[in-house]
N, C-alpha and C positions, 0 to 999 in steps of 0.2 A: 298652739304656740310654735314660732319656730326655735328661739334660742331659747325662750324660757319667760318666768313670772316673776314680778318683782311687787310686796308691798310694803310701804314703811311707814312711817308720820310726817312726811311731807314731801309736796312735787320736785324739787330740787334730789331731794334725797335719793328718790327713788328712778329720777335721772341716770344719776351717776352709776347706779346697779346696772342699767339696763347697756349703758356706754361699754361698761365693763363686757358683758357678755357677749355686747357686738364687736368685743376687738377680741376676742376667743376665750375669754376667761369664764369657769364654772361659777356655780353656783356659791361657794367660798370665797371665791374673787368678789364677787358682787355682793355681798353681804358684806364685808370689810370694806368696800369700797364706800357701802352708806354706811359702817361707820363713821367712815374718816368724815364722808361728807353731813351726816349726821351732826357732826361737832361744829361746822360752820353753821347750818341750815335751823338747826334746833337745837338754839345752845344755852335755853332755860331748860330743855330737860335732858342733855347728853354733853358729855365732853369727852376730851384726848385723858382727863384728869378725874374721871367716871369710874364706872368699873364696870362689869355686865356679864352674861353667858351667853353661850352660843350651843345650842342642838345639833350636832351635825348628823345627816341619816345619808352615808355616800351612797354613788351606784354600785358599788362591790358590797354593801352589805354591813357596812361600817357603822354602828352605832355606838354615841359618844358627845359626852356633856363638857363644855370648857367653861371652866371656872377662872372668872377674871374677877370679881367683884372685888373690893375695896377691902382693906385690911387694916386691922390696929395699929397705929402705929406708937412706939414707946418701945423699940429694940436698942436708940442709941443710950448715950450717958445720961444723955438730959433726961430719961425715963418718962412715964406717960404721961401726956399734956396735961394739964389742969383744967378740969371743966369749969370752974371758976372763972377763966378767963374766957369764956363763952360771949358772943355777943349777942345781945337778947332783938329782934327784930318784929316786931308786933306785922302783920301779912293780914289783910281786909279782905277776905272771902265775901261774898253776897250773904252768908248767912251766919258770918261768925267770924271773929279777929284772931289768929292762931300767933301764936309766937315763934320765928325762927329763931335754931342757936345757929352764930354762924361766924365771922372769922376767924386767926388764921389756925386757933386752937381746935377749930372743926372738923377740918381736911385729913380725911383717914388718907392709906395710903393707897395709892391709884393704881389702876390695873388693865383701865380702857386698851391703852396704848400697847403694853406689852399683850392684851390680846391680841386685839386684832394682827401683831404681826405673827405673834406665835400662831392663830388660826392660818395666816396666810403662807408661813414655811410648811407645816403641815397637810394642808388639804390645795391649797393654791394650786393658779399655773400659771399664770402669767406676773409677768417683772414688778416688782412693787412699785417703781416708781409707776409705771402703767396702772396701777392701781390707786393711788393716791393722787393722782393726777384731776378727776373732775373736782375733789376739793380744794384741789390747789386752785386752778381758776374760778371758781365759786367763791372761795376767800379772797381772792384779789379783786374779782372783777366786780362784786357783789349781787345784790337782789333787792328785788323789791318787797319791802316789809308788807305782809297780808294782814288778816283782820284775828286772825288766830295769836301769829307773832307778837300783833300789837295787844292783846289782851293778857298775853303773859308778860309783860313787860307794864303794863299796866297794873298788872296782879304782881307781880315781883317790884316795883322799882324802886321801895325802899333797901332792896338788899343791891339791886342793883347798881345803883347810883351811891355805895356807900365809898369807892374809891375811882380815883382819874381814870384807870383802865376803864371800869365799866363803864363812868359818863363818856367817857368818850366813845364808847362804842354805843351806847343803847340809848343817849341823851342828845340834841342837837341844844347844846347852851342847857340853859334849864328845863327844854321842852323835849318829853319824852318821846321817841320814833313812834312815829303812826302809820297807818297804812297808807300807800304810795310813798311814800321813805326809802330811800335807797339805805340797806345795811351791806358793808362789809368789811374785813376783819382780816388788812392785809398782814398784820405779827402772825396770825395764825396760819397764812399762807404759806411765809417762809419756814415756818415748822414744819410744815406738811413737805414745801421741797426739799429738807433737812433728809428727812423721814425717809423720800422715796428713796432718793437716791444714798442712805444707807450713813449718813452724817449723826443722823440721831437716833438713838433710841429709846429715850426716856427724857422725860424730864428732869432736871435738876433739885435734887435735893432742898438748896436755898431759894429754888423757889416754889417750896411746896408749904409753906406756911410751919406748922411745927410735925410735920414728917422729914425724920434724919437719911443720911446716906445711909445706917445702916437695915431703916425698914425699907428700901428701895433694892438695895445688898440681898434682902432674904424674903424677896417678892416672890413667889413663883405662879405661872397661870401653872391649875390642877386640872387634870382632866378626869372623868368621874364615871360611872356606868350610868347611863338614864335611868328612873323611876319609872319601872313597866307600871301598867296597867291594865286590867282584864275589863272592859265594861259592855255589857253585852256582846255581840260579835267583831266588837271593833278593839283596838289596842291603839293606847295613850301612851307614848313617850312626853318625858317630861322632867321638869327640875328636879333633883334626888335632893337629902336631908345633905349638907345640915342647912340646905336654903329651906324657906319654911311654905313657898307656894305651891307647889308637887305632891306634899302628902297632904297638903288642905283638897287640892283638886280629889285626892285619890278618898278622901275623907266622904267627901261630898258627892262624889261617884257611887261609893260605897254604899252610902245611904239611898239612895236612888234605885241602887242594882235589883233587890228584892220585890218594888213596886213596879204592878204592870203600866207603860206608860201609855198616855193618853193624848188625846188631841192638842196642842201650844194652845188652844183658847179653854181646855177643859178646864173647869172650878177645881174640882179633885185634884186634879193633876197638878196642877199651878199651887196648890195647896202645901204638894208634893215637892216640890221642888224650891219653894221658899221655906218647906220644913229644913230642908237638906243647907240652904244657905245661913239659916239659923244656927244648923248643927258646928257651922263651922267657928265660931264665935267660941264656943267653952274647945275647943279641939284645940286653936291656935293659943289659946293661952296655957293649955296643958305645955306646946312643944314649946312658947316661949316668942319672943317679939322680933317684927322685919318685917319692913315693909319699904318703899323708898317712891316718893313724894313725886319727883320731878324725871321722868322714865318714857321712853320710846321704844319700837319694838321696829325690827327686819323680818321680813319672812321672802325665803326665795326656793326657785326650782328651777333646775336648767334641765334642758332638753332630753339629759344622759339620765335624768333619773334624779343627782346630787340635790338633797335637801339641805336647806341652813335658815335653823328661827332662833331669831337672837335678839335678846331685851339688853338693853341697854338704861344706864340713871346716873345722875349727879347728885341724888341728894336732891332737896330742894338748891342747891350754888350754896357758896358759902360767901358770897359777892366778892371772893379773894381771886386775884387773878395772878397767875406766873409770870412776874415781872418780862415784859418785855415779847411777853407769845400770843397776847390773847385770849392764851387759855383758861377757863372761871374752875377754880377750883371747889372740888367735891365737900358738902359739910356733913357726912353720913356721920363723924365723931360727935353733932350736936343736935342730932336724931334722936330721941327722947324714946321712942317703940322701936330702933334700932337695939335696944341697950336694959334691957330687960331688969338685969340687976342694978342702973343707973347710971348716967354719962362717967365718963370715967375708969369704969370698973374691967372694959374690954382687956382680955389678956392680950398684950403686945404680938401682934405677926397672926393674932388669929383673923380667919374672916368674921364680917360682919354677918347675922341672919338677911333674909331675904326673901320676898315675897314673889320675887317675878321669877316665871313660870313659861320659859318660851315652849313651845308644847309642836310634835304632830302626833295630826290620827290615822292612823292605819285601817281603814271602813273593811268591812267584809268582803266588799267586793274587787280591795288590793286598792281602792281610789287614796291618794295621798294629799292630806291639808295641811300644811306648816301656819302654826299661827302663836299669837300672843298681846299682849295688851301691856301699856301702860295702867295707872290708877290706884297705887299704893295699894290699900286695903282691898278695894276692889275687885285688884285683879283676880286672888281666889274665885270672885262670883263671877265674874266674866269667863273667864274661862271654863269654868263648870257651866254654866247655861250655855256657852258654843258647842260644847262636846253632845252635851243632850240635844241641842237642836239638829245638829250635825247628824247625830247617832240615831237618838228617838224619835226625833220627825223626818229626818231624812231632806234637810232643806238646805238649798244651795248656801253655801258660804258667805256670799252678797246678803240673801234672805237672814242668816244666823247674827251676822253682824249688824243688820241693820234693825233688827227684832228689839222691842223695848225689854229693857232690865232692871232685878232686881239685885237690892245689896241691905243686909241686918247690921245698921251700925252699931251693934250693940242696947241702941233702945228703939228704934224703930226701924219699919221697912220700908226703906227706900224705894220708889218706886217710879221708872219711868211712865210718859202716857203711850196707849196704845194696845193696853189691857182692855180687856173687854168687859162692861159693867159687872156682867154678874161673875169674872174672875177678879175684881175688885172688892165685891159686895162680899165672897168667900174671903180673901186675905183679910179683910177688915173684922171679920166675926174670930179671927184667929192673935194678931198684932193690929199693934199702933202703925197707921200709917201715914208716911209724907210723900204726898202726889207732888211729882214734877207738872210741872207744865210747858216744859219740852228737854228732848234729848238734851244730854248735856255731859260735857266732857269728864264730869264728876265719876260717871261711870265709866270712865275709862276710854281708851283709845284700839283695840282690838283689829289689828292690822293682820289678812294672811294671804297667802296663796292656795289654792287645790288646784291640780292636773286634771284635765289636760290646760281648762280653760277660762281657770278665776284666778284674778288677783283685785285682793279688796281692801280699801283705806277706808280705817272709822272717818266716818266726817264729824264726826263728835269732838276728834280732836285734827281735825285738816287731815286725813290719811290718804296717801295718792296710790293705787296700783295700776300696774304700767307690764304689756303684753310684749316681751322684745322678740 
């Protein structure tokens, strides 16, 4: 590489990182940069009105977790929203009808925004508007909807189409965007040149659905020590408590540590390692519930060494938009396994739990991987299967991400194809299982970089990595 690796959940996205690096900005620069661009390009699963983390690992040595996710809101008079006033939205999966809860009583309190700048005063170097610049023309100028776009939008568009902002952006008349569709999203444009040039820094209060000025008043992004991890000769940086996907990773590491590992196609082995994805099911309910539905992931490295893996999520949308920006506001309040003791019950100003897990690995021989994944649930077992592949088999990052996956949803094991019969014929004499019959973004979207010379986009979920 000369300037560095970029990968994120989609080609636009991961544009705008690489632009960034080629006008001198680090590794930080370009992470925030697909933020911002993020929020135009993939804006069924990230927004300005999101919330997320960021990993940073600088060239000095600096390690450190930034805590943006989404917060309760119920600090002003009007006290905690009413779950009651929840909108119920029935969501057609291929294998099952889910219910969202979702307007304007949904939208916790957002945190996207105040990340990414707070990441960019702190680690940055180059001028913000310079940094929020490829999504400024990406919002105005637009893009061509792909076949990924149009299947969320497809899979979304009862929520999407529940107010004029959305049809007007995701709707042409009654007929939802398909691929070759031009989208774009010029309200969100002018936010973004709000933004650069230092006019905005938040969003407004009224128009956050029922988040008051005073949980916007007592927002703060947290920064955190990362969750070391010891797992054979390699060390896992990762999400610390009280998000919940970090100590499932280190949970499932754990279990793994003591068994010698075997061949990716051994029966034993694979045995091994769906036990470990099992273990994780009574673990996550011991620590309590987080997880977030509609979620994108950064990973970058620049030339100097500066690492930045950053997840990012909205919620499934709460199909609530900020009057007049564009921006689809987060329904994490009507996230059902967000809320363990029950919608409603979140103490005001606390964060929400959380499942995403932006991770790097430190290999024994100093090689550095930034990675992380979309997939709610999932992501636990995505990222625990990259680490072993990564660690135990020692296979390129491209190979790790594109390797078929498992996930225990509780009653069965999920199972991509590409398993080798008789590592099939052993899971089957152990669980219940459901054979895919192809990759599928269910399992997650698992985007990273490694030094000197990988960056890798899941194509499971459109993922582009890009060599600047």
């Amino acid at each position: 590489m000369d300037l560095g690796l970029v990968a994120t959940g989609d080609r636009h996205t991961s544009e705008a990182a690489v632009e960034v690096l080629r006008a001198g900005g680090n590794a930080f620069d370009a992470a925030v940069a697909a933020g911002f661009a993020g929020a135009v390009a993939e804006p069924c699963l990230t927004s300005l009105a999101g919330g997320g983390f960021l990993l940073a690992r600088t060239a000095a040595g600096e390690e450190v977790l930034f805590d943006f996710f989404v917060a309760a809101p119920g600090l002003g008079p009007e006290g905690v929203p009413d779950p009651r006033d929840l909108v119920s939205v029935p969501i057609e999966f291929p294998n099952a009808i889910q219910t969202f809860h979702v307007g304007p009583a949904s939208v916790g309190t957002p945190g996207a925004l105040a990340g990414y700048q707070y990441v960019h005063e702190r680690l940055g170097r180059l001028d913000l508007d310079r940094v929020v610049a490829p999504a400024v023309r990406l919002a105005e100028a637009g893009f061509e909807v792909d076949g990924l776009f149009e299947q969320l939008i497809v899979l979304l568009g009862a929520l999407l189409g529940r107010t004029d902002e959305g049809r007007a952006l995701f709707f042409d008349g009654d007929r939802r965007l398909c691929a070759g569709d031009r989208f774009s999203n010029p309200a969100l444009g002018a936010v973004l040149r709000d933004v650069g040039c230092g006019r905005r820094r938040s969003l407004d209060a009224d128009q956050l659905g029922a988040v008051t000025a005073a949980d916007l008043a007592a927002y703060r992004v947290i920064e955190r020590e990362p969750l070391r991890i010891r797992y054979r000769q390699a060390e896992i940086l990762t999400n610390p408590p009280p998000s919940l996907g970090g100590p499932l990773v280190e949970h499932g590491l754990g279990h793994l540590h003591s068994v010698a590992p075997g061949p990716r196609g051994d029966p034993a082995w694979a045995v091994a390692v769906a036990d470990a994805l099992v273990s994780l099911s009574a673990r996550r309910a011991e620590l309590g519930a987080g997880s977030s539905r509609g979620t994108t992931h950064v990973a970058v490295v620049d030339a100097e060494g500066n690492v930045a893996s950053m997840t990012t999520s909205n919620g499934s949308g709460s199909g609530e938009f900020a009057p007049g920006t564009g921006v689809q506001l987060n329904n994490v309040m009507g996230e059902d396994d967000l809320q363990p003791a029950g919608l409603g019950t979140a103490a005001p100003g606390s964060r929400i739990g959380s499942m995403m897990s932006p991770t790097v690995v430190v290999g024994a021989d100093g090689r550095v991987a930034a990675l992380g994944s979309g997939g709610s649930e999932r992501i636990r077992s995505t990222i625990t299967q990259l680490v072993v592949d990564l660690v135990d088999h020692g296979m390129s990052l491209a190979d790790a991400v594109a390797a078929p996956r498992m996930h225990w949803d509780d009653r069965q094991l999920q199972v991509e194809p590409g398993f080798p019969p008789a590592v099939i014929d052993a899971l089957a004499a152990r669980w219940d299982l459901n054979l895919w019959a192809a990759r599928d973004l269910y399992f997650g979207g698992a985007h990273g970089v490694a030094a000197p010379d990988e960056a890798v986009g899941d194509a499971r979920r459109g993922g582009s990595g890009m060599v600047a």
